[in-house]
Wavefront OBJ file of the C-alpha trace (Angstrom):
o trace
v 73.678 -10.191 -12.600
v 69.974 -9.439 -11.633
v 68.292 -12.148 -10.304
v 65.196 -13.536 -12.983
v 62.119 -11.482 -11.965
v 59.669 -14.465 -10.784
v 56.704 -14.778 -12.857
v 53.050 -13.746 -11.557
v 50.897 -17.246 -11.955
v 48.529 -16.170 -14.712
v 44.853 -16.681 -13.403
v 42.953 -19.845 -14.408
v 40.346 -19.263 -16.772
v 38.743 -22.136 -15.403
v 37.973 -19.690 -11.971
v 37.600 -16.793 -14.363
v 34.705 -18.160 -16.115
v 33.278 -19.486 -12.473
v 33.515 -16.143 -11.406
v 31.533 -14.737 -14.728
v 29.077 -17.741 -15.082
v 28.260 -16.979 -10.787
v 27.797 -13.060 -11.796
v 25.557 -13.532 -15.209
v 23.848 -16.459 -12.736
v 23.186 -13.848 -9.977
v 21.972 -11.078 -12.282
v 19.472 -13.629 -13.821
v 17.636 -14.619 -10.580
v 17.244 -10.748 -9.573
v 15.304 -10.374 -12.883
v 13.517 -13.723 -12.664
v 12.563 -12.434 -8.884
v 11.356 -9.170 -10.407
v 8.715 -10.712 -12.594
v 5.979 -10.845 -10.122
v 6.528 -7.160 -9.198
v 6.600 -6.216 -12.744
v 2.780 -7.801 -13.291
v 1.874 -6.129 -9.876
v 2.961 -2.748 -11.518
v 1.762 -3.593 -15.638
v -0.176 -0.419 -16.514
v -0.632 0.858 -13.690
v 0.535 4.656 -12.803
v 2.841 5.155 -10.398
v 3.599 9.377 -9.646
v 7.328 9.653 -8.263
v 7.742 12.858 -6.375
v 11.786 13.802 -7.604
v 13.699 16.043 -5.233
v 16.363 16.950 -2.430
v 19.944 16.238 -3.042
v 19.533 13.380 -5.252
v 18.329 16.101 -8.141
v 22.094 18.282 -7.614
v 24.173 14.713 -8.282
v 25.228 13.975 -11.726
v 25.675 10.302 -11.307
v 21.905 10.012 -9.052
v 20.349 12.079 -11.401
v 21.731 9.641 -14.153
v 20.458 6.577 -12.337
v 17.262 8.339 -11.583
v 16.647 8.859 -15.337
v 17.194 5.363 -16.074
v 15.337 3.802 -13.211
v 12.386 5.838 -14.625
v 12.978 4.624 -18.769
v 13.561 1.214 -17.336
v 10.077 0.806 -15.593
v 8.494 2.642 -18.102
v 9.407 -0.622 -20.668
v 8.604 -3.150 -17.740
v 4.945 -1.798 -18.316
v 4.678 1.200 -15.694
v 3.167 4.539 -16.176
v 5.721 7.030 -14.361
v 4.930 10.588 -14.098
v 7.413 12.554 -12.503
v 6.886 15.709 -10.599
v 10.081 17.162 -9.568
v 10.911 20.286 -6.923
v 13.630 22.796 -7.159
v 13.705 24.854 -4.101
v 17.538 24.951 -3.524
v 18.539 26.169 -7.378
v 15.718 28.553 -6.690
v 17.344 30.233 -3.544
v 20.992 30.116 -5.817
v 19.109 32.392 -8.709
v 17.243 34.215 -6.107
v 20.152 35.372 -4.527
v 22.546 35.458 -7.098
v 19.455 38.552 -8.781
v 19.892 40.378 -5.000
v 15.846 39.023 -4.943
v 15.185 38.743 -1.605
v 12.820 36.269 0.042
v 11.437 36.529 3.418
v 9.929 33.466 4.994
v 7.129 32.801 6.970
v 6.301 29.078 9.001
v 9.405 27.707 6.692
v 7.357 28.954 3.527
v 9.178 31.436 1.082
v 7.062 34.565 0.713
v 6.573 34.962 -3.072
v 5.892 38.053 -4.544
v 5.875 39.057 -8.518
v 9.440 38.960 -9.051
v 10.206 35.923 -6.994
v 7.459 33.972 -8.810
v 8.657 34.931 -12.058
v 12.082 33.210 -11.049
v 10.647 30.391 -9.768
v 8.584 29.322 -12.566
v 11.706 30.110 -15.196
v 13.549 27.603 -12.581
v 10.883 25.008 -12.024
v 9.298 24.886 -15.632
v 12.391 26.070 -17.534
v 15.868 24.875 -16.640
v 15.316 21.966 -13.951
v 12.233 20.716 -16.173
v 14.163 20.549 -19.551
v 17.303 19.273 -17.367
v 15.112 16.062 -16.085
v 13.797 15.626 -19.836
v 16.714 15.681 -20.970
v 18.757 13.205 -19.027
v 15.411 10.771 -19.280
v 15.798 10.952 -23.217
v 19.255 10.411 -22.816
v 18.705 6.756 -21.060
v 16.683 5.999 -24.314
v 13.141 7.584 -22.797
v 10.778 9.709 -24.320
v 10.373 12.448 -21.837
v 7.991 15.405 -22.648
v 7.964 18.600 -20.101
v 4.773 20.315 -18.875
v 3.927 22.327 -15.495
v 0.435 22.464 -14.030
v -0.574 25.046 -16.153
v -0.698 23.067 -19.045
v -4.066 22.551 -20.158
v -5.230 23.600 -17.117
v -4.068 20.197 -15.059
v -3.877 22.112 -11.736
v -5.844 24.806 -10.576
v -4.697 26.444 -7.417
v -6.051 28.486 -4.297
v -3.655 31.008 -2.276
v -2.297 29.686 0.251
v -3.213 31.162 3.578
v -2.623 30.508 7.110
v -4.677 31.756 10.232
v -3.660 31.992 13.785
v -4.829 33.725 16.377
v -2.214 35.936 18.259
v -2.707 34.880 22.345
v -1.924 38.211 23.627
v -5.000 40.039 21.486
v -6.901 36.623 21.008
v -7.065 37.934 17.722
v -7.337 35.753 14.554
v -4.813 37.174 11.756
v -3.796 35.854 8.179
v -0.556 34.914 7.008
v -0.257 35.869 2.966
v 2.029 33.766 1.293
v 2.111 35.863 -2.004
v 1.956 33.816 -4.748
v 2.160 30.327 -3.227
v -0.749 28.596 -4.007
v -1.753 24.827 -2.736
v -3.966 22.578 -5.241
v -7.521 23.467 -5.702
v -8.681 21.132 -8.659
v -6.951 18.848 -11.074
v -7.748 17.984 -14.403
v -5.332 15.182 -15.206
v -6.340 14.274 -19.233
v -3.168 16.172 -20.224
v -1.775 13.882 -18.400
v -3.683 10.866 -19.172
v -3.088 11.444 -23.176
v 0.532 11.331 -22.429
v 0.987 8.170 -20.216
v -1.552 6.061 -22.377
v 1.639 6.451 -25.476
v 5.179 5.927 -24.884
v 5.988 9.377 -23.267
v 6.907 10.117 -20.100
v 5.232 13.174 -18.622
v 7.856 15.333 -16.075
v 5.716 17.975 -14.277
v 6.855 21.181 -12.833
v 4.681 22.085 -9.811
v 3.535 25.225 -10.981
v -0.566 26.258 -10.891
v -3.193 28.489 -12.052
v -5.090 30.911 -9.676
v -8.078 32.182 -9.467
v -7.311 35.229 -11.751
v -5.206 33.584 -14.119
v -1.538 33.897 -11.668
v 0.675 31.906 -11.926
v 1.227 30.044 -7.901
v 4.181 27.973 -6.195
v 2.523 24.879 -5.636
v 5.158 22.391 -2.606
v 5.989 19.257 -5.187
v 4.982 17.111 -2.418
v 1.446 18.265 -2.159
v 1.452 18.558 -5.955
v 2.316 15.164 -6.563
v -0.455 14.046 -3.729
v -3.226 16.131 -5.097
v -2.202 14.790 -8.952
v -1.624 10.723 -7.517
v -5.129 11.122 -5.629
v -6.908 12.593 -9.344
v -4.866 9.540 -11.897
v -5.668 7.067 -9.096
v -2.515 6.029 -8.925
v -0.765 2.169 -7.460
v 1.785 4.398 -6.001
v 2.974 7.793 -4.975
v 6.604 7.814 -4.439
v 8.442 10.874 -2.559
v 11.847 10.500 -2.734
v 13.751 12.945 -0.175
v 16.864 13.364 1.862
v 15.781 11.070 4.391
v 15.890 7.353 4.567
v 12.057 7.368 5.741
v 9.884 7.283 8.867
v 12.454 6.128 11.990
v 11.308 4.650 15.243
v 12.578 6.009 18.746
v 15.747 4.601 18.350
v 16.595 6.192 14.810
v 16.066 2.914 13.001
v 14.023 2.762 9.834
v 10.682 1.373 9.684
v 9.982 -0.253 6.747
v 6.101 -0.339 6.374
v 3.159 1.287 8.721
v -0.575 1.498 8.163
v -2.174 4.637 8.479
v -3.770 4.391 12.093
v 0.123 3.362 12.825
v 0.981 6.545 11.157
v -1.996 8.371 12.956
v -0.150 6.788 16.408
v 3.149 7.786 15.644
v 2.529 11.528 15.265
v 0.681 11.359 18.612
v 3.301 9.649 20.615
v 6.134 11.935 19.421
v 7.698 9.424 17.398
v 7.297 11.943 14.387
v 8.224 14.893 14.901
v 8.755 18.497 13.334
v 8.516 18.713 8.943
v 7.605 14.985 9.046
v 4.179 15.331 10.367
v 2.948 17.325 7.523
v 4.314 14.913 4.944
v 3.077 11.767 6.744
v -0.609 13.349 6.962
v -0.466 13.870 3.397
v 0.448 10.278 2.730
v -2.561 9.425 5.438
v -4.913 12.172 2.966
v -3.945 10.699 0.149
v -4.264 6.594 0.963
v -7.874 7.819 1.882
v -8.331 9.309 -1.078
v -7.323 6.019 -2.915
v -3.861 5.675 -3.605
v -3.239 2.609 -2.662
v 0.299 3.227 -1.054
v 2.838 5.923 -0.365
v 6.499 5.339 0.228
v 8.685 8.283 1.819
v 12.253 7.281 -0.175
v 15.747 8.475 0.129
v 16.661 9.146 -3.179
v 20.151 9.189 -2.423
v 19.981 5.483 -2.303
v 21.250 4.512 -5.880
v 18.083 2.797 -7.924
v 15.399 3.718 -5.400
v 12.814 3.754 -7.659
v 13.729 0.133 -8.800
v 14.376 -1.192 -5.339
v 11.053 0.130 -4.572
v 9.186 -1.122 -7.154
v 10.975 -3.993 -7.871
v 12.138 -5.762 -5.284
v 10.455 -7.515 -2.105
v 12.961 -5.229 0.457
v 11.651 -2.086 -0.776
v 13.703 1.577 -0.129
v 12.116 3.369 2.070
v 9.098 3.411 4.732
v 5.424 1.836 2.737
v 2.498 3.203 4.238
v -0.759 1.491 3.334
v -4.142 2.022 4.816
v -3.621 -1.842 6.153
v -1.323 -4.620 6.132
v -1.342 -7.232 3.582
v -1.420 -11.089 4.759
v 1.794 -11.528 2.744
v 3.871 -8.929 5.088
v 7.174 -8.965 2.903
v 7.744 -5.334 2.058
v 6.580 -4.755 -1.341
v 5.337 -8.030 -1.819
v 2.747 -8.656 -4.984
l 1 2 3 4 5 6 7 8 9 10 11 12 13 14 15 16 17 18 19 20 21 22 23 24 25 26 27 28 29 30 31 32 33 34 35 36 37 38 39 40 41 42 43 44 45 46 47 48 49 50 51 52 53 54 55 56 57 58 59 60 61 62 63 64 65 66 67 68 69 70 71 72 73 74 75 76 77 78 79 80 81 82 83 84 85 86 87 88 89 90 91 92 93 94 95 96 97 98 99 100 101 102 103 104 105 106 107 108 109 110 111 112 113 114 115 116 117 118 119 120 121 122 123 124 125 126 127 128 129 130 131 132 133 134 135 136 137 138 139 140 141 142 143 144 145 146 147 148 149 150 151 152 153 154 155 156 157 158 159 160 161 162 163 164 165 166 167 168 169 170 171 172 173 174 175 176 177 178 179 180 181 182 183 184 185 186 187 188 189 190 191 192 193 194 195 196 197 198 199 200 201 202 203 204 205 206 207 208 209 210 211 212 213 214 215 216 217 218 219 220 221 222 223 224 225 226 227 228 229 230 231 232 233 234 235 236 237 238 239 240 241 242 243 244 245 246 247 248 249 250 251 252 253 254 255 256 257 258 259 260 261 262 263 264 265 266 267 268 269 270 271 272 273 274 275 276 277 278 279 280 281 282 283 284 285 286 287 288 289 290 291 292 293 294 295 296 297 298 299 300 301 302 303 304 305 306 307 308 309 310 311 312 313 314 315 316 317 318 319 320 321 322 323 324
C-alpha cells in the first residue's frame, strides 16, 4: 500500500488577514503622504514632455496613461506633448523615403514632412488619446497648428568653415523651432475636464507645415501657460555626476557649472540649457525623467523622492526632493 500523502498545513487566516490589514495599511499612508503634494500641484499646469522607449511599451504606455487620468482628478492640469522620431524613421524607411541628417537633425523635405506630420498628429496622437480615454480620461488630440498655438521659424544653423573662414548655412528643410505661442487653445481645454495631447507640429511663415523637437516644443509651450512644472521624460535616468550616479536636484548656476566642468557632456547640454531657458523664463522647475521607470509621472509629482534630476533656479530651505 501507498503510504497516506501528508497533508500541507492550511495557512492561518489569522496571518492572512495580518498580511492584508499590513498591505491596505501601507497603501493608506502612501496616499495620506501624497496629500501635501496634491495641494502643491491643485490647479496648477504641469506640461509632461512623453517620449523615448517608454512610448513603444504596451504596459509603460498603459501606466503612462493612467498616471496622467490619475493626476488629472487629484486637481492637476496635464498637457502632454509627445515625440515620435523612431516610428517616424520605421515609415520613412519602410516608403524607400530617404532622410539625410545634418548635426543629428533629420533633413526634412516635402515628402518627409508629409510623413511626419501623418505620424506625429495622426497615428501616435490618436494612439496616446486613446489609451488616456481608456484609463477613464478625457483626452482630446491637437498639434501646434491648431488654432494657431505655435508659430514656427526655420530652423537654421551657421558656421563658419576654418579653411575659407567663411560663414555658411545649414537648411534643415522643413524643421522649424518655436517662434510664438498662442496657448488659449490650450487654455480652453485644461480649464474643463479634457486633457489636451499635443503633437509638435508648427506653422511657418508661409503657412508650412515645420518639425518642431518635442523637447523644445514642450519648453517654448510650459514657458507661454506658465507652468509649476515641465516634465521630460526620456531614456535616461537624469543628469549623473562623474561617477555615473544620479543627481537628484541642481539649481541652474549648478547646471551652468556642470556643462563647464565636463560633467555634461554631448546631447545633454542642449537639453539642460533649455531647462536653464526655460526656469528663467518662469517655470518654476524642470525634471529630466526616465520614463521607463514605471509611474514616473506620479513618483514625480507625488512623492518626496522624486524620479529623476529637479532643476530649480534655487534650492528650497526644505531640501527633500519634491518637497511642498
Amino acid at each position: 500500500m501507498r503510504p497516506k500523502e501528508r497533508a500541507e498545513p492550511k495557512p492561518s487566516p489569522v496571518a492572512s488577514l495580518a498580511e492584508v490589514l499590513a498591505s491596505v495599511h501601507a497603501k493608506a499612508k502612501v496616499l495620506s503622504e501624497a496629500l501635501p503634494y496634491m495641494q502643491r500641484y491643485d490647479r496648477k499646469t504641469v506640461v509632461v514632455k512623453y517620449g523615448g522607449h517608454a512610448m513603444g511599451d504596451a504596459a509603460r504606455a498603459r501606466d503612462f496613461a493612467r498616471d496622467i487620468v490619475l493626476i488629472k482628478q487629484a486637481g492637476v492640469n496635464p498637457i502632454v506633448v509627445h515625440g515620435g522620431g523612431p516610428r517616424i524613421g520605421a515609415l520613412l524607411e519602410r516608403l524607400n523615403i530617404r532622410s539625410e541628417f545634418k548635426d543629428g537633425l533629420r533633413v526634412t523635405d516635402q515628402a518627409t514632412v508629409d510623413v511626419v506630420e501623418m505620424v506625429l498628429a495622426g497615428s501616435i496622437n490618436k494612439e496616446i488619446v486613446t489609451a488616456i480615454n481608456g484609463q477613464g480620461g478625457k483626452a482630446v488630440g491637437i498639434s501646434g497648428k491648431d488654432a494657431h498655438l505655435m508659430r514656427a521659424r526655420r530652423l537654421e544653423r551657421r558656421w563658419r568653415d576654418p579653411s575659407s573662414n567663411i560663414e555658411e548655412i545649414t537648411d534643415f528643410g522643413f524643421v522649424g523651432e518655436p517662434a510664438a505661442v498662442d496657448p488659449h487653445i490650450v487654455d480652453v481645454i485644461i480649464q474643463s475636464d479634457l486633457i489636451p495631447v499635443i503633437a509638435p507640429i508648427g506653422i511657418g511663415p508661409d503657412g508650412e507645415t515645420l518639425n518642431i523637437n518635442a523637447d523644445s516644443f514642450a519648453a517654448a509651450l510650459a514657458t507661454a501657460m506658465k507652468a509649476k512644472r515641465l516634465l521630460l521624460l526620456t531614456d535616461v535616468e537624469g543628469v549623473l555626476d562623474k561617477n555615473g550616479q544620479l543627481i537628484k536636484s541642481l539649481t541652474t548656476a549648478e547646471a551652468q557649472a556642470l556643462i563647464e566642468d565636463g560633467t555634461i557632456t554631448g546631447g545633454m547640454i542642449p537639453k539642460i540649457e533649455s531647462c536653464i531657458d526655460v526656469i528663467a523664463e518662469g517655470v518654476e522647475g524642470v525634471v529630466i525623467i526616465n520614463g521607463k521607470v514605471p509611474h514616473a509621472v506620479l513618483l514625480e509629482l507625488f512623492t518626496e523622492h522624486g524620479a529623476g534630476t529637479l532643476i530649480e533656479r534655487r534650492r528650497r530651505k526644505n531640501d527633500a526632493r519634491g518637497s511642498a
